[in-house]
Steps between C-alpha positions, in 0.01 A plus 500: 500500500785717544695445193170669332565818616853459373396406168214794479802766673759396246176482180400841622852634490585372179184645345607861631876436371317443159242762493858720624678366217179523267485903626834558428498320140223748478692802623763384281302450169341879580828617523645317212174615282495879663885548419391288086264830477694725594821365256262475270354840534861644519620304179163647308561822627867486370392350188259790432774730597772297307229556183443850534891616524637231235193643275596894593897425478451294146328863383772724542790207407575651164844342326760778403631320140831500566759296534613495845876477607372294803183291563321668831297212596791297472671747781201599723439066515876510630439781737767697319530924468321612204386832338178623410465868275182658618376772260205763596297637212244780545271453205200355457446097589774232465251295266491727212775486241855627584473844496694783687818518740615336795499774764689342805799234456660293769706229492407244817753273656373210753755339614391222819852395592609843593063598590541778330259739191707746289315717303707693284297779310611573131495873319198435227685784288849318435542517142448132326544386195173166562601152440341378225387857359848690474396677159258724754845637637471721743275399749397543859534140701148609607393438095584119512231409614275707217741316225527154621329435841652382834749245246628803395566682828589213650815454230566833534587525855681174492712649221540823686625362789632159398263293795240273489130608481312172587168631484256794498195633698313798306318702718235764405555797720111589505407161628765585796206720675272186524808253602566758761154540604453049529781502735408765746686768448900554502694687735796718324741724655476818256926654395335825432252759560277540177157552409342373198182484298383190316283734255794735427840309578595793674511654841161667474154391355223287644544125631823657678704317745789586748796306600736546768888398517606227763065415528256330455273727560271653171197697448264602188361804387206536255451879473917580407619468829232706642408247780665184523395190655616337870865341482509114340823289576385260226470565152190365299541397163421846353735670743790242388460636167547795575828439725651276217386775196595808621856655304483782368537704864770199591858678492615156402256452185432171390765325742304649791131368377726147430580532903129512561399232341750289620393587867119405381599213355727369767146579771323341235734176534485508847135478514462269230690167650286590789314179575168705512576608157567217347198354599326753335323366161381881446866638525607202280196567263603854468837431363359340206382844363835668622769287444655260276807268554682183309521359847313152550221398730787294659782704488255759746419256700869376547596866546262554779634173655881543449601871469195724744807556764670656199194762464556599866823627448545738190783714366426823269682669208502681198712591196588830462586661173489862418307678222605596191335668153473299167347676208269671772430216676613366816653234624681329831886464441664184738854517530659132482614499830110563638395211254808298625381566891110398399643191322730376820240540727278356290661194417666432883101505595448221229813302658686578183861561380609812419476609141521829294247697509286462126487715191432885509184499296334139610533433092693558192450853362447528144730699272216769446547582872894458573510883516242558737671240686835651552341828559339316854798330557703820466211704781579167735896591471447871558255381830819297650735803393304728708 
């Protein structure tokens, strides 16, 4: 009679080690199902994102049609330092045909070994004879890309300066107010006091705004200065125009609106490998309307894997020449020893040897233009003389 009790105890407590072992299978296949939805979930949410940038990114991947000295996908898949020419044009939309000039030249530098950007800004008024359309003789470097494209700028630079340009990114300077605007606003110490007007490109006029040197501080004016609005310390897209357009009133000309839009740009970097930013499909989106590139969907990706610690730390520069008259037009003269400078730098950020710098005119003048030629060449020695 006692061994019944036993047998029932032990039963009883077998039963509740199942039914445990039956609610924790339970618990188990809940969490094993909750954590399924949510992988799921994540992996269709990725998916849909994956979609929508490979889809905006294969918009704006336009191919240059040039022969390359180096393959970039080839280097960016090895995590090596490559280059990257990034032109601004201020015309209409970058769908229509090739027309107009590229405003705004800089040559970029990533390098991840060293994590380190150089952006090197280039005079759009050196004198150029364009690879591929040399009969046109002379030229601004700023008209290669009305003649022959990016292919054409592309060669010309490399010729110029005897380095590598591995790829392009063409970038219309009116779509720069709404790339601005998607990621919040950009925060750029001003080197100068100025004013200037959107409507007149001047220091007066309507739609006027004011900068101040060593701030970030700006404010707007719609009645000439009249009134002007409370004190911003970012600038919206419309006010980044405005920073990067202004030259006329710049004591430096065109090498001080260069120094602007470097500073833009390199706010603009540091916003864009922002994780926030990147996970934006409507900043992403908007490129397609503003930009083009002969960068892959998978060389971006690899970039923003491999070289983002080389975005945080950036290095600016320009060329300098000095102007000079040609049959009442002007140009920028660059002694060989600048040009030699740009090209060490240059190639030292791509991990390369030393070489001389590249030819005077980026292409072979004709014989119709030998004599204006030596005429620039001769203003160059008289700008070393003095």
């Amino acid at each position: 009679m006692q061994e019944e009790p036993k047998q029932l105890s032990r039963a009883v407590r077998n039963e509740g080690l199942r039914a445990k072992r039956k609610k924790r299978s339970r618990i188990r296949k809940w969490i094993f199902w909750i954590l399924t939805i949510i992988i799921l979930g994540t992996a269709g949410w990725g998916t849909y994102l994956y979609a929508q940038y490979k889809g905006a990114i294969d918009d704006i991947q336009k191919s240059a049609n040039i022969n390359k000295t180096r393959n970039v996908s080839n280097l960016i898949a090895r995590g090596k330092p490559f280059s990257i020419l990034v032109l601004g044009t201020d015309v209409g939309e970058l769908n229509r045909d090739r027309t107009g000039l590229t405003d705004s030249m800089m040559l970029v530098t990533v390098n991840p070994k060293t994590n380190k950007t150089t952006m090197v800004s280039i005079p759009r008024d050196i004198l150029t004879a364009i690879p591929g359309y040399e009969d046109s003789f002379p030229q601004k470097l700023n008209a290669a890309y009305a003649f022959g494209g990016v292919g054409a700028t592309m060669k010309a630079v490399q010729n110029y300066l005897n380095v590598p340009v591995d790829s392009y990114a063409l970038v219309n300077m009116k779509g720069l107010e709404t790339l601005v605007n998607k990621v919040g606003g950009v925060s750029v110490e001003s080197p100068m006091d100025f004013q200037y007007s959107q409507d007149t490109a001047h220091d007066y006029g309507p739609n006027l705004y004011r900068f101040h040197k060593g701030s970030t501080k700006w404010e707007k004016s719609d009645d000439n200065g009249v009134t002007w609005s409370s004190s911003k310390t970012k600038l919206d897209g419309d006010a980044a125009l405005a920073f990067s357009r202004m030259r006329y009133d710049d004591p430096q000309g065109d090498y001080g609106r260069q120094q602007r839009q470097r500073l833009v740009m390199q706010a603009m970097i540091k916003k864009a490998i922002n994780a926030d930013t990147l996970l934006n499909s409507s900043f992403i989106k908007s490129l397609s309307k503003y930009a083009q590139t002969d960068l892959s969907f998978n060389d971006i990706v690899k970039i923003a894997q491999k070289y983002r610690s080389a975005a945080k730390h950036q290095d600016s520069d320009h060329m300098q020449g000095t102007g000079v008259m040609l049959s009442g037009v002007s140009y920028q003269a660059v002694t060989d020893t600048e040009k030699q400078r740009v090209t060490d730098k240059i190639r030292k950020q791509l991990g390369l040897s030393a070489k001389e710098t590249g030819s005077q005119f980026g292409g072979d003048v004709p014989s119709s233009g030998l004599s204006i030629a030596q005429t620039y060449l001769s203003q160059i020695n008289e700008t070393i003389d003095e």
